[in-house]
C-alpha positions as CSV (number, residue, x, y, z in Angstrom):
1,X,0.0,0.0,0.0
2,X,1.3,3.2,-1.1
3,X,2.2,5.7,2.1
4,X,0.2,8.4,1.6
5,X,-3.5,6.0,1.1
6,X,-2.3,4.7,4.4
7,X,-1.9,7.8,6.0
8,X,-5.1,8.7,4.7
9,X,-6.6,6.1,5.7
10,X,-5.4,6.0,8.7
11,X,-6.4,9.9,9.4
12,X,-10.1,8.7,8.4
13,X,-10.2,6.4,10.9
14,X,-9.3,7.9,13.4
15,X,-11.4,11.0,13.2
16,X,-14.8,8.7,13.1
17,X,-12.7,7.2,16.1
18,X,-12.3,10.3,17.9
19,X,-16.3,11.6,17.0
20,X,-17.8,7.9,18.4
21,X,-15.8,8.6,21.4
22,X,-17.6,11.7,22.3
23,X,-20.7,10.4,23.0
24,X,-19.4,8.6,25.7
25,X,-17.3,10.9,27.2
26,X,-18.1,11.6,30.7
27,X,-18.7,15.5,32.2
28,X,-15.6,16.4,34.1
29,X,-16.0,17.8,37.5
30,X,-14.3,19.7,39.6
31,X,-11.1,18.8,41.9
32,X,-13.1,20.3,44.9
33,X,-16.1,17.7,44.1
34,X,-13.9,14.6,43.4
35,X,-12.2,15.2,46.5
36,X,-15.1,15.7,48.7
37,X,-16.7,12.6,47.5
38,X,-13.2,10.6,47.9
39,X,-13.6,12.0,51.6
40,X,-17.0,11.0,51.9
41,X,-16.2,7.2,50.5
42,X,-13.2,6.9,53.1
43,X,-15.4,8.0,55.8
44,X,-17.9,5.9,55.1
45,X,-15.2,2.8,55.1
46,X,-13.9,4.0,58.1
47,X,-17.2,4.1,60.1
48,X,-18.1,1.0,58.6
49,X,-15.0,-0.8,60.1
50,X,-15.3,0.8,63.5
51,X,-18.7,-0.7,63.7
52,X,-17.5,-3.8,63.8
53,X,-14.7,-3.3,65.7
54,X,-17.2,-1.9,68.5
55,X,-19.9,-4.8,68.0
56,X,-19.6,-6.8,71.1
57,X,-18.2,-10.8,70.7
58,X,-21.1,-13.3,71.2
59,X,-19.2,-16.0,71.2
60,X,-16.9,-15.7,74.5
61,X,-15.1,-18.7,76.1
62,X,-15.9,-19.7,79.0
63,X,-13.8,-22.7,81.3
64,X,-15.2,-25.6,82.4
């Protein structure tokens, strides 16, 4: 194939590429909001675990 059909054809496809891609392109949002929900998801883990941590043991040992 001769170079310049490939680049050609190469540039074609990438541009319908590039156009399909839009559509499913995310909105970005701001630092400030990704953050805050990162520090929302952490706090959430973090409560979760100390829950459990806190629950009391129902299964104790007890001697003979």
């Amino acid at each position: 194939m001769h170079a310049d059909v490939h680049h050609l054809l190469h540039t074609v496809a990438s541009a319908e590429l590039r156009s399909r891609a839009g559509e499913f392109r995310l909105p970005r949002t701001s630092l400030r909001t990704r953050v805050g929900w990162t520090l929302v998801e952490v706090g959430l883990r973090l409560t979760a675990q100390g829950r459990d941590a806190a629950a009391p043991r129902t299964a104790a040992f007890h001697p003979a």
